[in-house]
C-alpha positions in Angstrom: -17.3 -9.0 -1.5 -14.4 -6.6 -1.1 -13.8 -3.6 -3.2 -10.7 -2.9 -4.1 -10.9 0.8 -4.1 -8.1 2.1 -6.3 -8.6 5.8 -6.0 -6.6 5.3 -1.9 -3.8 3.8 -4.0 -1.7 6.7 -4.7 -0.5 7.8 -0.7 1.3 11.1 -2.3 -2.0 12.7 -2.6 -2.3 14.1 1.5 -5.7 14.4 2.5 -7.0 11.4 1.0 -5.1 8.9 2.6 -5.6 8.6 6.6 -4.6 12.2 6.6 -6.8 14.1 8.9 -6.0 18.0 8.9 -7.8 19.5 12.1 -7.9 23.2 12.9 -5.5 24.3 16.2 -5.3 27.4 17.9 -1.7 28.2 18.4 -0.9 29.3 22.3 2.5 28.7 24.2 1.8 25.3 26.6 -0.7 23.4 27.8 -1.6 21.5 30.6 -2.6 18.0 31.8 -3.6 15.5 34.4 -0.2 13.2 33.8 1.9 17.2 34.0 3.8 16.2 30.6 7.1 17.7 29.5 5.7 20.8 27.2 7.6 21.6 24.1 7.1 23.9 21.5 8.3 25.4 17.9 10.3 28.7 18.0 7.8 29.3 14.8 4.2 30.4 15.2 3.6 28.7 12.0 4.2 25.0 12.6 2.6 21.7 12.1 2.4 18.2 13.8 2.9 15.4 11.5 1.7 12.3 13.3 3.0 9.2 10.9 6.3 8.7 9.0 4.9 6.5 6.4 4.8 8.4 2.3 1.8 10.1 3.9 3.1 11.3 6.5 6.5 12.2 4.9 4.6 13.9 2.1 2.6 16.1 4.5 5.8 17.2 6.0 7.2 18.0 2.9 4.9 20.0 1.5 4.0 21.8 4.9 8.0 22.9 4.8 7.6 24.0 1.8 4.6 26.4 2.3 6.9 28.0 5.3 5.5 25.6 8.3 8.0 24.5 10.6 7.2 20.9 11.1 7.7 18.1 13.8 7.3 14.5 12.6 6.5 11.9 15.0 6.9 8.3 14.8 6.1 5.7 17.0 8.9 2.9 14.9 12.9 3.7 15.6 12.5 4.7 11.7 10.3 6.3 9.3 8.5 4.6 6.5 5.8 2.4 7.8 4.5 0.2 5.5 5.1 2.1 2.2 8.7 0.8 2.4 7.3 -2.5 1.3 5.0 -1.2 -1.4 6.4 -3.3 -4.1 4.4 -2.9 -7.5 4.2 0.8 -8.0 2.4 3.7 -8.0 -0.4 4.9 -10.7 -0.7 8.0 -12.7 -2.4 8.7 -16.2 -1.0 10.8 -18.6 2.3 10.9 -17.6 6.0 11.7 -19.4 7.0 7.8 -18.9 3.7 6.2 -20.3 4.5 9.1 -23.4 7.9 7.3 -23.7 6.4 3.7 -23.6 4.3 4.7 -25.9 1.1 4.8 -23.8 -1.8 6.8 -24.5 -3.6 7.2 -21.3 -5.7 10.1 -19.3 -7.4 11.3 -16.6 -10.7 10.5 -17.5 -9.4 7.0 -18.4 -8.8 6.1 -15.2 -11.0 8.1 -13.1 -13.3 5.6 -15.3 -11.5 2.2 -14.1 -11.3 3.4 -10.6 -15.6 3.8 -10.6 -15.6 0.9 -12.1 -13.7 -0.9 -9.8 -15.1 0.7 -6.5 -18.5 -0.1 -7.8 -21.6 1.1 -5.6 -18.9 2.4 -3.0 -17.2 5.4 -5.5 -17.0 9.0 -4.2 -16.5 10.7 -7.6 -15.3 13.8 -6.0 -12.6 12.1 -4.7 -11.6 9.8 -7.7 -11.8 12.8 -9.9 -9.5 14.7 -7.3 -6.9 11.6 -7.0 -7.3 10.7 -10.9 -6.8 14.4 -12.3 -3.8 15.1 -10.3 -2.0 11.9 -10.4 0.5 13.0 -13.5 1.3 15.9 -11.1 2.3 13.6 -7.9 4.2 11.5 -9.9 6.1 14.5 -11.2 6.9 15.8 -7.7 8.2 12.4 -6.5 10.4 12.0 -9.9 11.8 15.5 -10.1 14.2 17.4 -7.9 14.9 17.0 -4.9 13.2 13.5 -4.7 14.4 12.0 -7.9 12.6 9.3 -7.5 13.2 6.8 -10.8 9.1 6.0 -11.9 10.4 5.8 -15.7 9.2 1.5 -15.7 5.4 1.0 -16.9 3.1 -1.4 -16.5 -0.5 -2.6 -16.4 -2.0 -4.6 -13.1 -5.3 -5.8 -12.1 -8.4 -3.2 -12.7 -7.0 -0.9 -15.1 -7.3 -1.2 -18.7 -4.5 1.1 -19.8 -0.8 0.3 -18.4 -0.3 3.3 -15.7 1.4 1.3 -12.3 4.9 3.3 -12.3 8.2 1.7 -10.9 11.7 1.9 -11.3 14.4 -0.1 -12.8 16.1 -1.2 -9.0 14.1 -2.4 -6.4 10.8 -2.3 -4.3 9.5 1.3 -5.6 8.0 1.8 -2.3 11.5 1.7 -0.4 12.7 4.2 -3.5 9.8 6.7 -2.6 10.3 6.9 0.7 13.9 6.8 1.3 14.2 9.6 -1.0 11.6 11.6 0.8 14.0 10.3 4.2 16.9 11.7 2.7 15.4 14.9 1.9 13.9 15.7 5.1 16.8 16.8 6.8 16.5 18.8 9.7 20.1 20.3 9.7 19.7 21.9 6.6 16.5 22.9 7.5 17.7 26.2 9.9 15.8 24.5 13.1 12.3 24.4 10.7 12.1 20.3 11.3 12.2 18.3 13.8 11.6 14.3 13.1 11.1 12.1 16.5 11.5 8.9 16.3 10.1 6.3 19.2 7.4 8.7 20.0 3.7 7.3 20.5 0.8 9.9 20.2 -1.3 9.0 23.2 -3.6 12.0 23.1 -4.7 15.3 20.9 -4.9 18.1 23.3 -7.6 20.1 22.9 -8.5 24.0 23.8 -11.8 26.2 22.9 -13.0 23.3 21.2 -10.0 22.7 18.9 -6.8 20.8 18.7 -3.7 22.1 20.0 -1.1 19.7 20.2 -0.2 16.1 20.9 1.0 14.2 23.9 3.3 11.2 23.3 5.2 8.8 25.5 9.5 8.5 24.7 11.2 5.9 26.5 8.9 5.7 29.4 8.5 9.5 29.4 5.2 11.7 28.5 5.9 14.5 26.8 4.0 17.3 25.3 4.0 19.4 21.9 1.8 22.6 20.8 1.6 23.6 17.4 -0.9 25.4 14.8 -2.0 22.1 13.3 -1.7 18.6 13.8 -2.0 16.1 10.5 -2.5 12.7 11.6 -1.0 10.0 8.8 -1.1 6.6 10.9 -1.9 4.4 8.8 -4.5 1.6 8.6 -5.1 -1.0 11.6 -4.7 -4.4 9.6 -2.1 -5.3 11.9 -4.7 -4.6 15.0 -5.4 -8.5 15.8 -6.3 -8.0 19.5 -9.7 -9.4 21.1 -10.5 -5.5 21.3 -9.2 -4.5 18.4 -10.5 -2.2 15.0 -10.8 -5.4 13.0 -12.7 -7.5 16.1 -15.2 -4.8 15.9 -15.5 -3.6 12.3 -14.3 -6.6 10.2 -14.3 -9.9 12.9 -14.3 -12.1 10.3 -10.9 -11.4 9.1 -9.3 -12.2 12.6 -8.1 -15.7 11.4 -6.6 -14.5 8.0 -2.9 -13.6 7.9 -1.5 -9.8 7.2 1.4 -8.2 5.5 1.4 -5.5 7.6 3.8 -4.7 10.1 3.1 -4.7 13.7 3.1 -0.9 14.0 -0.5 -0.6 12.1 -2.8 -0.7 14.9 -5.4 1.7 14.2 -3.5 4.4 16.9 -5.1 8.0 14.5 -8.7 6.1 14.4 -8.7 6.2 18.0 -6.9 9.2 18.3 -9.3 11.1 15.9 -12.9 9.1 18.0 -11.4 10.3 21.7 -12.1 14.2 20.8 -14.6 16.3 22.8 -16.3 16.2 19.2 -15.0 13.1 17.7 -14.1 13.0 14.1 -16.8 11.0 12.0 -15.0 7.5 10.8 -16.3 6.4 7.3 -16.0 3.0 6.1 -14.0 1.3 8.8 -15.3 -1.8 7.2 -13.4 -1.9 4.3 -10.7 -3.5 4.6 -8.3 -4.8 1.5 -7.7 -8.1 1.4 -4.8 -8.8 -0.8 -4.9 -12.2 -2.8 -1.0 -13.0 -3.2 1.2 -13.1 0.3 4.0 -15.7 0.3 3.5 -18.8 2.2 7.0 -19.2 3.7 8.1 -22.7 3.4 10.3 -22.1 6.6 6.8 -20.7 8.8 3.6 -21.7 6.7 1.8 -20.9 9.9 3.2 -17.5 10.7 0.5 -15.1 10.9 2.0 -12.1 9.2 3.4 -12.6 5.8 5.8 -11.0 3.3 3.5 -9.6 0.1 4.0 -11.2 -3.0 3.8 -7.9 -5.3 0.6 -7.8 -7.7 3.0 -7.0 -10.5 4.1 -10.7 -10.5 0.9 -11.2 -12.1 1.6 -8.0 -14.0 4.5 -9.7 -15.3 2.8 -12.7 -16.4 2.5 -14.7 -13.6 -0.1 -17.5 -13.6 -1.9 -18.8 -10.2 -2.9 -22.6 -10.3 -4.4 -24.9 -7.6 -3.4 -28.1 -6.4 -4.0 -30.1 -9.7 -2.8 -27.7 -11.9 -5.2 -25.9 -13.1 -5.6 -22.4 -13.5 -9.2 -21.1 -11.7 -9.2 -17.2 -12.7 -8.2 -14.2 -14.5 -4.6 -13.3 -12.7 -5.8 -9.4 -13.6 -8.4 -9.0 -12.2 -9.4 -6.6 -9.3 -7.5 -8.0 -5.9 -11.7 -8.6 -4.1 -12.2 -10.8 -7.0 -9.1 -12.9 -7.2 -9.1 -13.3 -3.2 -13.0 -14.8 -3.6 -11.6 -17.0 -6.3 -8.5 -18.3 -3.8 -11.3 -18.4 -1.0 -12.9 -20.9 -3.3 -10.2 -23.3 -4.2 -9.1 -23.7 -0.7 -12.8 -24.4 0.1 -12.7 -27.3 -2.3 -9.8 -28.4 -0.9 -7.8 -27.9 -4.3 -5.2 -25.6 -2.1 -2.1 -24.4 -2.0 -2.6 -21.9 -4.7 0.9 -21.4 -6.7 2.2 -18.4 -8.2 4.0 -19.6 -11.3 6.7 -16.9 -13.5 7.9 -17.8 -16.7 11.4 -16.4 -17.9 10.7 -13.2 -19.2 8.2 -12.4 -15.7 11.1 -13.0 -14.0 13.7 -11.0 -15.9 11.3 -7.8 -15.9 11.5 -8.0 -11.9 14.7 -9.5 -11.7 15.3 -7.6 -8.0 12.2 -8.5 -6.7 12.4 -12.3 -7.8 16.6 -12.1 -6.6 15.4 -10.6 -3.3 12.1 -13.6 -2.6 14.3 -16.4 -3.7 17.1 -15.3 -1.2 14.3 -15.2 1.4 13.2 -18.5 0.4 9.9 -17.2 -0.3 10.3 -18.5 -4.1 11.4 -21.4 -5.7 13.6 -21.9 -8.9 12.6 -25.1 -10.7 14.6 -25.8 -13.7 11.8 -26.8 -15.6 7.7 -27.8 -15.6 9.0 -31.4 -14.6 10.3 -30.3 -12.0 7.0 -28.4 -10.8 4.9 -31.4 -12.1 7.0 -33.7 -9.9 7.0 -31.8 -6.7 3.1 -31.4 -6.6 2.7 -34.9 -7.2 1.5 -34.2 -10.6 1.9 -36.1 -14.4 4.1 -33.4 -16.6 0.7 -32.9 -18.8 -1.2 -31.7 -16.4 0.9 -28.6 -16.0 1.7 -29.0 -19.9 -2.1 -28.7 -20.5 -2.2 -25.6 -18.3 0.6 -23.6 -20.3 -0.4 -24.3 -23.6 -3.9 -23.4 -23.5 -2.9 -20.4 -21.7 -0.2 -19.6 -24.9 -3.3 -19.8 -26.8 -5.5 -17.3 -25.3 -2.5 -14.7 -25.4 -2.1 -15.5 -28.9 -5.9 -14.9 -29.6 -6.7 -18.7 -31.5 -9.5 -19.1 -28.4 -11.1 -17.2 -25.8 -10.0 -17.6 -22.1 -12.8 -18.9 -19.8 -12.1 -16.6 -16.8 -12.4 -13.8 -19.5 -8.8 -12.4 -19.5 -7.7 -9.7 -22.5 -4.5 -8.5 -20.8 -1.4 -11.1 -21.3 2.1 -10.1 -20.6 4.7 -11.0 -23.6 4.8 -14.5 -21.9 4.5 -17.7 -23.5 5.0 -20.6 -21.2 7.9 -23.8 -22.8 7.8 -26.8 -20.5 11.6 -26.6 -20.7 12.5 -23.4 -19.3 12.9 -22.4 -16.1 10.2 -21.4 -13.6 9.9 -19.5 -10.4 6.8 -20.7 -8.0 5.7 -19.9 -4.4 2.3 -20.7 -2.7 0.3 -17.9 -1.7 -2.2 -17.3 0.4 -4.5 -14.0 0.8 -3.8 -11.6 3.3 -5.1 -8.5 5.3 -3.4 -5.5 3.4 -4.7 -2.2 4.1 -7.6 -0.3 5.3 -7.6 1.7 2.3 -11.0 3.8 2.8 -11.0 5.0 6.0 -12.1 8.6 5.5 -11.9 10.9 8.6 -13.8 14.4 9.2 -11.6 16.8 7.6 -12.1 20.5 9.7 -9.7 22.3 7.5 -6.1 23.5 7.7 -6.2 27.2 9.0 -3.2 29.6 7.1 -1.6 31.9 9.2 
């Protein structure tokens, strides 16, 4: 069973997330067998940023901000990988908007759901890191110059205490890094950043035994950077579905099931990082996040990449039922379990799993629900007739659903898949509903830990 690993969830916290720090030797050029174009900073001090995603863009940030001069690399036309789609939130405990909300919440809270949730696979070191100073990365994306709106709080699967943060617009992970975008600018940066867009990193030089600089091909043309430090912030490989791939040899089982990755996420800093003289030690290459909700599009039900359905549908209130109706699981629970339970139905040929939102689910993400329906990825039925009669199902059977779901919220019985966390949702047959099928999908490799040789300050 998968893990679901929560303490990789919040990106902002470099070093932790496919960021890889590896100590360079600063010299003026370098050589190799394909004679690339050699480029280098004006600065002595200056880092290599391979990765635009928040990782990436947070690295470069905070590099800049120490006095590095920094060159970004991206092998898209644009930065933000796939945290531009990141559409629930981010988490942080003990924070100014859960003290608005009225939340009390802390560290130690959630460094104790994240154990609990990563199970036999926990690095308490790490969690305690990532739990401790999550108030303080949600500070630094919120305040100047980011400005980042995280003032919206709410609770989703494996945490007991409401801590995902969002704004009041759209996808939160379009808010983060477009902020971080617009604040990397290099002309106001007095030549100190340099962001290169359409560049693949094709090899880490290396000299003495350490790393040196990059090369990377631009529009059919290898080129060639030196700097003090390279930080590589590529990403996952979920999106690596080649015969040869990362996830033929580490996870081959997951070759058949659909991602909602983008294309881009192909594994390029794993390999990168093996290819050294000394290569880098890869940890947990197997665990790969499977994400239980992506969006079945009506239009290409057989497309193999998918558009997420955000987890905080179900944080809204959303309820997942199989082909009959029927509800089969807790909707809160950790994303391993809930996949397993999907896995299940569709074995027993009870599929396609629906994602069903009541009113209120679908007021409290109003621009996510606007933005799926005008994609056609959700449906608006006027009422549970309407459901009941386009599953080929009597108006009871869904009727039965909802009310004994309005009666576990309201406490008069127990729910039999164990849920305690309801949203302020009670389902009326006659109100409106928003449904889409869903099906699980490869999401991130979350864990992948690389060999961190240190940053060197000079």
């Amino acid at each position: 069973m998968l893990r679901r690993r929560t303490y990789f969830f919040l990106a902002l916290l470099v070093g932790f997330l496919s960021v890889v720090v590896f100590n360079l030797y600063h010299y003026q050029g370098f050589s190799s067998n394909s004679e690339p174009t050699t480029r280098h900073m004006s600065d002595s001090k200056s880092i290599i940023v391979i990765g635009g995603g928040l990782a990436g863009l947070s690295a470069a940030h905070t590099a800049f901000g120490r006095g590095y001069s920094v060159v970004l690399l991206d092998k898209q036309p644009s930065l933000g990988g796939n945290s531009v789609k990141a559409s629930s939130g981010i988490n942080g405990a003990g924070t100014p908007a859960q003290t608005a909300h009225g939340i009390v919440d802390s560290s130690e809270a959630f460094a104790n759901d994240t154990n609990a949730s990563a199970g036999p696979l926990a690095r308490p070191a790490l969690i305690q890191t990532l739990t401790a100073q999550s108030a303080a990365a949600l500070a630094w994306l919120s305040e100047p110059p980011f400005n980042v709106d995280l003032s919206l709080v709410s609770r989703l699967g494996g945490h007991s205490i409401p801590r995902t943060h969002r704004g009041k617009g759209g996808a939160p992970g379009w808010a983060m890094t477009s902020a971080l975008i617009k604040a990397l600018d290099p002309g106001k940066a007095d030549g100190r950043i340099q962001v290169i867009n359409g560049a693949r990193v094709v090899k880490l030089v290396e000299r003495d035994g350490a790393v040196s600089g990059v090369e990377y091909e631009q529009q059919g043309e290898r080129k060639s950077l030196a700097g003090t430090a390279v930080i590589l912030a590529t990403g996952g490989y979920a999106a690596d579905f080649s015969t040869t791939g990362l996830l033929a040899q580490y996870r081959p089982d997951l070759l058949e099931t659909p991602t909602a990755s983008g294309g881009h996420a192909t594994g390029d800093g794993h390999r990168l990082a093996a290819s050294l003289n000394s290569p880098a030690a890869l940890w947990d290459m197997d665990q790969v996040q499977v994400h239980p909700t992506g969006f079945i599009d009506p239009a290409q039900p057989e497309a193999h990449t998918k558009f997420l359905a955000a987890e905080a549908l179900r944080g809204s209130g959303g309820l997942l039922i199989d082909s009959k109706g029927e509800r089969f699981f807790d909707e809160m629970g950790r994303r391993d379990a809930v996949t397993a339970a999907m896995q299940k139905v569709a074995e027993a040929g009870r599929g396609p799993v629906r994602l069903v939102l009541g009113p209120k689910g679908a007021e409290a993400l109003k621009a996510h629900c606007d933005f799926y329906v005008g994609k056609g990825l959700m449906k608006r039925h006027t009422d549970t007739a309407s459901l009941a009669d386009e599953m080929g199902l009597h108006l009871e059977d869904l009727s039965k659903t909802f009310h004994a779901h309005n009666s576990y919220k309201r406490g008069e019985q127990t729910d039999p898949f164990g849920k305690v966390h309801f949203h302020d949702e009670e389902f009326d047959i006659n109100a409106p509903l928003l449904v889409a099928q869903i099906t699980p999908v490869v999401h991130y490799v979350r864990i992948v830990l690389v060999m961190m040789i240190g940053l060197t300050e000079s």
